[in-house]
C-alpha positions as CSV (number, residue, x, y, z in Angstrom):
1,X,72.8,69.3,9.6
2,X,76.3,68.5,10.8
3,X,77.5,69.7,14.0
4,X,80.2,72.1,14.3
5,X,83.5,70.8,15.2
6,X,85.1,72.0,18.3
7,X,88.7,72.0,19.2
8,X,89.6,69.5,22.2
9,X,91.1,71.5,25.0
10,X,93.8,69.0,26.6
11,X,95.1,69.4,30.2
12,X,98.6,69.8,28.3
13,X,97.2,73.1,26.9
14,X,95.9,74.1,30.5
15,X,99.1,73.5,32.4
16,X,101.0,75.1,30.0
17,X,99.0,78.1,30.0
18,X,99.1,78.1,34.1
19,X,103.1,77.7,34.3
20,X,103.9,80.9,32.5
21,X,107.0,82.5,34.0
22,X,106.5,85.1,36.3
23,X,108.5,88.6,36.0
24,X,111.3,88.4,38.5
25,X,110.9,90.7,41.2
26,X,114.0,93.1,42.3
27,X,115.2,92.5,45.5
28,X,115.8,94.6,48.2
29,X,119.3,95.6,48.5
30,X,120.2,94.7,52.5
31,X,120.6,97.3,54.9
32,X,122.2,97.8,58.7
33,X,122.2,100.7,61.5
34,X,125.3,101.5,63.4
35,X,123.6,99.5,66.6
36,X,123.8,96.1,63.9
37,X,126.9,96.8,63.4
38,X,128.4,97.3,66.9
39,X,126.7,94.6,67.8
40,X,127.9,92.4,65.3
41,X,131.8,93.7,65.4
42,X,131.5,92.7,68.9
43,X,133.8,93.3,71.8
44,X,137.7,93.4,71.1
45,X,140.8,95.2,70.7
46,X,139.8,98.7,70.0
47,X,137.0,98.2,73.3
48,X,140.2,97.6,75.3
49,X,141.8,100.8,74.1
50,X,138.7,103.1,74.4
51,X,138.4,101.7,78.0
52,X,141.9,102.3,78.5
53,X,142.0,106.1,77.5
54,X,138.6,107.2,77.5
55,X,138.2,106.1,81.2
56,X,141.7,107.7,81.9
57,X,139.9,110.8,81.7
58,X,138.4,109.8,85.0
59,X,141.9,110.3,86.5
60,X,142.6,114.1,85.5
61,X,139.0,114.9,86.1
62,X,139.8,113.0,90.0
63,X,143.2,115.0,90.1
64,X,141.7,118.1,89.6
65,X,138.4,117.7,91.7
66,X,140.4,116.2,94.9
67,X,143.3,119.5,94.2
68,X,141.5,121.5,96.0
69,X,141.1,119.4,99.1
70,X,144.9,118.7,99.8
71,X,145.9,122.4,98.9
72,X,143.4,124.1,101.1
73,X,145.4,124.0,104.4
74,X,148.4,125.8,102.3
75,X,146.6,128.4,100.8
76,X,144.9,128.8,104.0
77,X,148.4,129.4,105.5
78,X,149.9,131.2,102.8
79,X,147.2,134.0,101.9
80,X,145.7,134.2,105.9
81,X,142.0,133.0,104.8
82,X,139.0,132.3,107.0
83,X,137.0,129.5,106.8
84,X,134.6,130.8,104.5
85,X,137.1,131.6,102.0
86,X,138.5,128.6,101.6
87,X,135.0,127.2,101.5
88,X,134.1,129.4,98.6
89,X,136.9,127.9,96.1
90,X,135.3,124.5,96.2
91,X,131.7,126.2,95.6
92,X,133.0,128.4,92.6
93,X,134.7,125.1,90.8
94,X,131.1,123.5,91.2
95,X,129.8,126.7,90.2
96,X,132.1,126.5,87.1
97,X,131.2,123.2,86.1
98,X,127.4,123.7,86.7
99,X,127.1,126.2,84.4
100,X,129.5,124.4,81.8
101,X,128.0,120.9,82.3
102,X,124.8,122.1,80.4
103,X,126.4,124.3,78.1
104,X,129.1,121.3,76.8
105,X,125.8,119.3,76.2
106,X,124.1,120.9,74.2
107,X,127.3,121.4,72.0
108,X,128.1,118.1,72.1
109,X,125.0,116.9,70.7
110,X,125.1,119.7,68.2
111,X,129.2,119.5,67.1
112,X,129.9,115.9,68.4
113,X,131.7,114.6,71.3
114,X,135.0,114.1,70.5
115,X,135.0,117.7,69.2
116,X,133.9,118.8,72.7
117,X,135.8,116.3,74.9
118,X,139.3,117.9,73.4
119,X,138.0,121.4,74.1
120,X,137.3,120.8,77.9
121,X,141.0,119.2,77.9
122,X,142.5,122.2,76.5
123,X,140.8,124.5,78.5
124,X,141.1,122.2,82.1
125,X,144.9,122.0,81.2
126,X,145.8,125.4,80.2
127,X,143.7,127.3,83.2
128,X,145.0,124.6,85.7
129,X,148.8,125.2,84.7
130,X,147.5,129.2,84.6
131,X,146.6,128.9,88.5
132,X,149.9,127.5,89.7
133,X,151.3,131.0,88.9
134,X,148.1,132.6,91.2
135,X,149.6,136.1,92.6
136,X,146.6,136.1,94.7
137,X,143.4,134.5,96.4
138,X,141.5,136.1,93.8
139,X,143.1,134.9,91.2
140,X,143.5,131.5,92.2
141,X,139.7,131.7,93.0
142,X,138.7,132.5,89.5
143,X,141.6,130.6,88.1
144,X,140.0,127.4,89.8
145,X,136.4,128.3,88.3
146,X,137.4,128.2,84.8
147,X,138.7,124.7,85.7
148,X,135.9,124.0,86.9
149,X,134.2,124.9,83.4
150,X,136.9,122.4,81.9
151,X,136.3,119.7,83.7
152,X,132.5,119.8,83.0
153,X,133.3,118.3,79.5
154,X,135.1,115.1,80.5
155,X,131.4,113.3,80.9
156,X,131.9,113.0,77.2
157,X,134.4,110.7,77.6
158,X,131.9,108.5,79.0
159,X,129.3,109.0,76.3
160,X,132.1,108.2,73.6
161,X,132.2,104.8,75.6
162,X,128.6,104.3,75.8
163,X,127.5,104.4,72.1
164,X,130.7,102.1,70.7
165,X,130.1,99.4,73.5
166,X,128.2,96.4,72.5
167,X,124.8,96.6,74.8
168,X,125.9,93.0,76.9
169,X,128.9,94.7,77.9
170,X,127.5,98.7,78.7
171,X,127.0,96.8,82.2
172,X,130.0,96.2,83.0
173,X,132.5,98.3,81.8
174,X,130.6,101.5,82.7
175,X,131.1,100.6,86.1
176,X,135.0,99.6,86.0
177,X,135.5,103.4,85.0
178,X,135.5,104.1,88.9
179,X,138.6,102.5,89.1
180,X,140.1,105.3,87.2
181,X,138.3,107.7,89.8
182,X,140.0,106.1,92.4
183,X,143.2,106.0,91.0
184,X,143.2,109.8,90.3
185,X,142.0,110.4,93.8
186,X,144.6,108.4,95.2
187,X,147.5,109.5,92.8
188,X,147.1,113.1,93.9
189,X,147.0,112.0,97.6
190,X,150.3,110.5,97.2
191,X,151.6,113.3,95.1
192,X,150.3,115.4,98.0
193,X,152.2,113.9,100.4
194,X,155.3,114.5,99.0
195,X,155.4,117.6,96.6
196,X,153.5,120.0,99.1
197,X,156.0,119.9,102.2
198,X,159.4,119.5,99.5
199,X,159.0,122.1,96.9
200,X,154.9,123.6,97.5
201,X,151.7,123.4,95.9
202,X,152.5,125.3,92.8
203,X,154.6,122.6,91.6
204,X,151.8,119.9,92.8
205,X,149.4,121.5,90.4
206,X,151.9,121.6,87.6
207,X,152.6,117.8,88.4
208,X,148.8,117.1,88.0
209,X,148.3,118.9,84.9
210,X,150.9,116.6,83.1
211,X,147.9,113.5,82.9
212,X,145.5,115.8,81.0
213,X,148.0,116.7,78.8
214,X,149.3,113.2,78.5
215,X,145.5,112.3,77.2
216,X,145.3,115.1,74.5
217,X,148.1,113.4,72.8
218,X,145.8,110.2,73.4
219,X,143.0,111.1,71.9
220,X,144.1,110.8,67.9
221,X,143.6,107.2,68.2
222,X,139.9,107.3,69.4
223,X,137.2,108.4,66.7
224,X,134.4,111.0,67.1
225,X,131.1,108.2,67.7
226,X,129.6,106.7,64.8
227,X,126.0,107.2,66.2
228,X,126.4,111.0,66.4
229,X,127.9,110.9,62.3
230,X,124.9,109.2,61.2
231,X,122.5,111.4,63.0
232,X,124.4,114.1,61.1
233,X,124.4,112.9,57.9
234,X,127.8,111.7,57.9
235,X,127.2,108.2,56.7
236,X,130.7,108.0,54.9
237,X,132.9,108.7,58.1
238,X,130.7,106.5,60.5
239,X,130.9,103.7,57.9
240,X,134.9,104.2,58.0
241,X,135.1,104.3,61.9
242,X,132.8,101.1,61.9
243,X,135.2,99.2,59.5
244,X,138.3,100.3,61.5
245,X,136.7,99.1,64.4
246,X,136.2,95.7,62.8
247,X,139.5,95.6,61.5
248,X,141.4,96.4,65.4
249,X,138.6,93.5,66.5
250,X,139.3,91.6,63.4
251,X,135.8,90.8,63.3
252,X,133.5,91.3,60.1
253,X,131.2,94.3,59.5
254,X,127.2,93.1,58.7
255,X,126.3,93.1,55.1
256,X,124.9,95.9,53.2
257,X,124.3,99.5,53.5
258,X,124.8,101.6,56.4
259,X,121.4,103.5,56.7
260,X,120.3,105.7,60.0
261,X,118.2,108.9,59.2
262,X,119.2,112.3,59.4
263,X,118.0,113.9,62.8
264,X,117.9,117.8,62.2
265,X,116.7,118.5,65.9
266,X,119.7,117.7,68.2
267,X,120.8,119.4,71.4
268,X,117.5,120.3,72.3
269,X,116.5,121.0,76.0
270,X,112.6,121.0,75.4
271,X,113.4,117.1,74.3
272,X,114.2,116.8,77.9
273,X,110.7,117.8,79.3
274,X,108.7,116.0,76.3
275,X,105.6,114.0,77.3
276,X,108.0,111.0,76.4
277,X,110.9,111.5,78.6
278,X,109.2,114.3,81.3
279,X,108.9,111.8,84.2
280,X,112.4,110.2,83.5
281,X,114.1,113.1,83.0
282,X,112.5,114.8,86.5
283,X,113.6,111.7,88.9
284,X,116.9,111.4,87.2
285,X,117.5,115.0,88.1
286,X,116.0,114.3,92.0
287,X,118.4,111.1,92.0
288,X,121.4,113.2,90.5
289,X,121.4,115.7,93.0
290,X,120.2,113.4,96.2
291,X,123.4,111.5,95.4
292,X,125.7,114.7,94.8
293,X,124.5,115.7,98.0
294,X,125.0,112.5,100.2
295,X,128.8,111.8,98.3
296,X,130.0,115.3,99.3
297,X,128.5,115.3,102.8
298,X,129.8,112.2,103.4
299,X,133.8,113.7,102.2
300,X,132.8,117.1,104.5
301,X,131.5,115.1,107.3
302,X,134.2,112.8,107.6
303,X,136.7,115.8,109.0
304,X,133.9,117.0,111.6
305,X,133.0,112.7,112.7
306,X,136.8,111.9,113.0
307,X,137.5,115.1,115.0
308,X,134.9,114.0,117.9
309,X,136.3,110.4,118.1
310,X,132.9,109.2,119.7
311,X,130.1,110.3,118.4
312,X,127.6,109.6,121.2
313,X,128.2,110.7,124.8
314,X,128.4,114.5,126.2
315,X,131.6,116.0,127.1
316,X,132.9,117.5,130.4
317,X,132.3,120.8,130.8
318,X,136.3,120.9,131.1
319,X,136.6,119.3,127.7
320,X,133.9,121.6,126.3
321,X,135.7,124.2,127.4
322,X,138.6,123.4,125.5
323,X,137.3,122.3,122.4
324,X,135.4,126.1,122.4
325,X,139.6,127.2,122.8
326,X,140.7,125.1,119.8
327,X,137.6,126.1,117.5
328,X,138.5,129.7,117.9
329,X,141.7,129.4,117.3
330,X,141.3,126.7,114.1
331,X,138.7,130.0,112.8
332,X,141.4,132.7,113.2
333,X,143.0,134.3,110.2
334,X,146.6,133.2,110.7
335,X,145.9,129.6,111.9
336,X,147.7,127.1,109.8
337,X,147.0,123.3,109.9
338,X,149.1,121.6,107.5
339,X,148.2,117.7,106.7
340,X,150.3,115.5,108.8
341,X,151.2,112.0,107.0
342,X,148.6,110.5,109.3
343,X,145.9,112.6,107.8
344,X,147.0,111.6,104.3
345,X,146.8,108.0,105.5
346,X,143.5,108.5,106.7
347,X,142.2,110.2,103.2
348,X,143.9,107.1,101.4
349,X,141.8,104.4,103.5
350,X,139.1,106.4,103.1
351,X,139.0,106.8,99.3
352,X,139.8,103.1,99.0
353,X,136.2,102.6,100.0
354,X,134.7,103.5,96.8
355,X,135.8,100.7,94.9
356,X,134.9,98.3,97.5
357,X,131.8,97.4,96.4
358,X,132.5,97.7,93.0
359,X,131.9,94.2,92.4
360,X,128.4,94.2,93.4
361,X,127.5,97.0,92.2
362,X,128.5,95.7,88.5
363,X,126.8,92.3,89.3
364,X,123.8,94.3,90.9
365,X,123.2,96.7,87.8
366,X,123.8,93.7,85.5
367,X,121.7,90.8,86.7
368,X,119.0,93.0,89.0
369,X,119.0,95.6,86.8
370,X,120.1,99.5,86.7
371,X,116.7,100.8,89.2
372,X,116.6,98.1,91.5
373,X,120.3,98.3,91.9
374,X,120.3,101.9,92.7
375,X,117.3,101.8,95.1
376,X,118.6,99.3,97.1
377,X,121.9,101.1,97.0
378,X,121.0,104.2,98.0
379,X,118.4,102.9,100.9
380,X,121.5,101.3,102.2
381,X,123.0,104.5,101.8
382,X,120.1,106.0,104.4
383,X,120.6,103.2,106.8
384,X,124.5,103.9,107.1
385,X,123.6,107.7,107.6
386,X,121.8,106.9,110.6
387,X,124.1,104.0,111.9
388,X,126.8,107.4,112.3
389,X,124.6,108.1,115.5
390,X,125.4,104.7,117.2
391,X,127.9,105.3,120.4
392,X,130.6,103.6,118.9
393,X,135.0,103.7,118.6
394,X,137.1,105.9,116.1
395,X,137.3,102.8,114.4
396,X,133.9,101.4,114.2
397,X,133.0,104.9,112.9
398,X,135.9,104.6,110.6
399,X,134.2,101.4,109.6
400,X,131.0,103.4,109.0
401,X,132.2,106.1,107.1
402,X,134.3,103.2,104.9
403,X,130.6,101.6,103.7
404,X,129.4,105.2,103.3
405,X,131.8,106.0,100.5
406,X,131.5,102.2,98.7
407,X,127.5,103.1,98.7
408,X,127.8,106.7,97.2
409,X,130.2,105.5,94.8
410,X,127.9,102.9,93.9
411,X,125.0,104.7,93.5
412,X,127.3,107.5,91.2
413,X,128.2,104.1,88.8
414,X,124.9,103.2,88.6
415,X,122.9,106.6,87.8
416,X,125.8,107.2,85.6
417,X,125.1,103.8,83.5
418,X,121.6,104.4,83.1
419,X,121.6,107.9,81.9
420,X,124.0,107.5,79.6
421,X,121.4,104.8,78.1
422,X,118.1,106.3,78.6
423,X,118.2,109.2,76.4
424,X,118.5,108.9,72.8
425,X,121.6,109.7,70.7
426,X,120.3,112.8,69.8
427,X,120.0,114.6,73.2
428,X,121.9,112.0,75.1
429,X,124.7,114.5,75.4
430,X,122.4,117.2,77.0
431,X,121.0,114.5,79.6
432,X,124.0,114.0,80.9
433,X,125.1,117.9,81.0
434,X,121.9,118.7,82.6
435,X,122.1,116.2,85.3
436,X,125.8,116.8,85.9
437,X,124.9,120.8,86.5
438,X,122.2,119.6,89.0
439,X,124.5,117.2,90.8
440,X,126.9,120.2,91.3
441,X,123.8,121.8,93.3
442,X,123.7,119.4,95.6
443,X,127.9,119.6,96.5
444,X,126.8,123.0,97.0
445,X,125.0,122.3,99.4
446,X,126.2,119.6,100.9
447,X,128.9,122.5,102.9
448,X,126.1,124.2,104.6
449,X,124.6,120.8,105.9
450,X,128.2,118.9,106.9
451,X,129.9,121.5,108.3
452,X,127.3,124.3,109.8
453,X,123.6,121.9,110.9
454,X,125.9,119.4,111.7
455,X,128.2,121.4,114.9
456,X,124.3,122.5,115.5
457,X,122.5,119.4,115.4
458,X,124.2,116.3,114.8
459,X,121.1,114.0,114.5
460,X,119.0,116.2,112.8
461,X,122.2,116.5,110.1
462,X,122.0,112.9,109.5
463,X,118.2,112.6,109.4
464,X,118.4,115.0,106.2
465,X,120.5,112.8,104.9
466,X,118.6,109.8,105.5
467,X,115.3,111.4,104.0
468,X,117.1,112.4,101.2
469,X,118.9,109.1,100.2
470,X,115.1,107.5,100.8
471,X,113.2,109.9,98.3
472,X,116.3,109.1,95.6
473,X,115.7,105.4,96.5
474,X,112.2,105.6,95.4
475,X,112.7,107.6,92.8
476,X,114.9,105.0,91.6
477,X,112.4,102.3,92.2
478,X,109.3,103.9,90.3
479,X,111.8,105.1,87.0
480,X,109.2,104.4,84.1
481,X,112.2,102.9,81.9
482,X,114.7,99.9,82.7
483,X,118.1,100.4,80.1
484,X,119.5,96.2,80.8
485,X,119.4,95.0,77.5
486,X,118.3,97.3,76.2
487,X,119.5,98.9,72.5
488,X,120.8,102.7,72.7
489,X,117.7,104.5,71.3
490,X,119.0,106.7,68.1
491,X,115.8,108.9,67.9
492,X,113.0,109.8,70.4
């Protein structure tokens, strides 16, 4: 019987069977966040411009906190106030702007910050004009509050800065944004000096409303922030703000489509005590109002230090005697003190001292980081509190009070920094309105401490400083997050 014939199966057959062509697979169509894209636009043209008007808002909000401490003596004068009265302006502005802090938060996170940041400008401006025309102390009291409220909104200014700056750069130009401080502090100093004994205070407030409105006009040309559009759903108009930004940079934008996702829950202040943020969020509050209350001490302080001339050493009973004389006569109703050009000089040198260490403090917060920066800062700030109780000169406590103001400022720049990075972009709005109401705590208290337990006890005064500015430096220390480097975080 033949045997059946079978095909030969050739390795030509096999490899032609094996190299069949495979169904082409679709690709996936490239994608980028706003943090890709700020990143890769990079740092140009329209940085320089934010900087520029964004951290003006530093100067009105300067102007219009340092007001009240060059027009005290007048009103003082003019309306027959005691101590205590002129005392409570300062307390209701801080007042003001504690309540509004928090309130301008949460609506910035909710309505966006551009939205917000306009707002506080009209409503600073117009109720700062209004108290120029005060018929009374009352009215200039409550006039001054709503101010206050105002001016609790310019923080978004800063937050507007934060989430269009490129993360290398955060570092530094955060910090510059003192120089703005400084020059609204001194600018209104100067003005001071001039205005009040020519043609009064009413016209020196109507002079320093004239930069706020100046900035209104200003802020057409900077965009509501491309991180809070996309949390919002608003894709189209943070896609447009990113390529105008790349255009004023002349940069390129990354390829693909802009995708973030849609965060419903903004604005919330139970984010702030979640499990994730709780221990962060308590020691930036602790740190917040430590440093409130050492920076205004320190400004209260300076009046009572520079009065004694030598802090050490017990008077004559002669000289005690006559102090007691001037004392009660510096509390009566009718006692006007008006600033001599002397005491303007002296609040010029004196306010130069917070830039002075500006320097390091943007080298410290960049290359040490933002917690070891501020606890070394503020453990310095400690030591100096305690160096005011060495016998020394007017001028060597000059010299004290000088480093006193470069450390507070310091320590301001760098809490600043970091809590405008810690929090997410959905509540980071709300951080910072929550820690600005507690900082305005502490410059209430800070009167109580300069100015009444320091004519009590002087040493004990400084040692609650001290302690203070040591339990912010460790708080600062054992923060559970470090922001250099790191990416703002768009959701929880």
């Amino acid at each position: 019987m033949a045997a059946k014939r079978t095909e030969p199966v050739t390795i030509i057959s096999l490899r032609e069977l094996s190299l069949g062509t495979p169904e082409p697979q679709p690709k996936e169509p490239k994608t980028f966040t706003v943090e890709d894209a700020v990143e890769t636009i990079g740092f140009g043209r329209f940085h320089v411009a934010l900087f520029l008007i964004m951290g003006s808002t530093g100067v009105a909000e300067a102007m219009e906190i340092m007001l009240i401490a060059v027009v005290s003596p007048v009103i003082r004068c003019e309306w027959q106030l005691e101590n205590w009265q002129v005392a409570l302006v300062t307390t209701m502005v801080f007042f003001g702007y504690m309540v509004f802090s928090i309130l301008f938060g949460v609506l910035a996170d909710r309505y966006g910050r551009w939205k917000i940041l306009l707002i506080s400008f009209l409503w600073g401006a117009y109720f700062s004009l209004l108290t120029s025309f005060s018929p009374s102390y009352i009215w200039f009291v409550f006039l001054r509050t709503m101010v206050g409220c105002g001016v609790s909104g310019h923080a978004q200014g800063l937050i507007i800065k934060t989430e269009f700056l490129p993360t290398k750069y955060r570092g530094y130009m955060l910090p510059l944004s003192q120089v703005f401080w400084l020059a609204g502090s001194l600018l209104i100093i100067g003005l001071a000096s001039v205005v009040v004994p020519t043609i009064g205070w009413r016209w020196l407030i109507r002079i320093a409303s004239i930069p706020g409105i100046i900035l209104i006009m200003a802020f057409k040309f900077i965009p509501e922030s491309a991180r809070f559009n996309v949390s919002t759903g608003n894709t189209q108009a943070a896609l447009a703000t990113l390529e105008r930004i790349a255009k004023m940079n002349r940069s390129v934008m990354p390829e693909g489509k802009l995708v973030e996702p849609i965060l419903e829950k903004r604005g919330r202040f139970a984010d702030l005590l979640d499990a994730k943020y709780l221990r962060t969020t308590l020691q930036i509050w602790v740190i917040w109002l430590g440093i409130s209350f050492a920076y205004y001490g320190v400004i209260l302080a300076s009046a009572e230090l520079l009065e004694r001339d030598l802090v050490c050493g017990s008077r004559s009973e002669s000289e005690a005697v006559e102090t007691t004389g001037v004392s009660e006569e510096s509390q009566s109703p009718c006692h006007c003190h008006m600033f001599a050009p002397s005491d303007y000089r002296t609040m010029i040198i004196s306010t130069i001292g917070e830039i002075a260490l500006n320097p390091l403090n943007i080298l410290g917060i960049n290359f040490l980081g933002r917690r070891l920066s501020l606890s070394i800062t503020m453990g310095c700030t400690a030591l100096f509190f305690l160096l005011l109780n060495i016998c020394t000169s007017s001028a060597g406590l000059i010299g004290f009070l000088f480093m006193l103001r470069a450390l507070v400022a310091a320590n301001f720049n760098t809490i600043y920094v970091y809590t405008a990075e810690v929090y997410p972009t959905t509540m980071r709005a709300l951080g910072m309105g929550t820690s600005g109401s507690l900082c305005r705590i502490g410059a209430m208290v800070a009167p109580f401490i300069s100015q009444v337990l320091m004519s009590a006890s002087f040493l004990g005064a400084l040692c609650l400083f001290s302690s203070v500015c040591v339990v912010c430096a460790i708080s600062a220390f054992t923060l559970p997050i470090e922001t250099k480097g790191r990416a703002l975080q768009q959701i929880k």
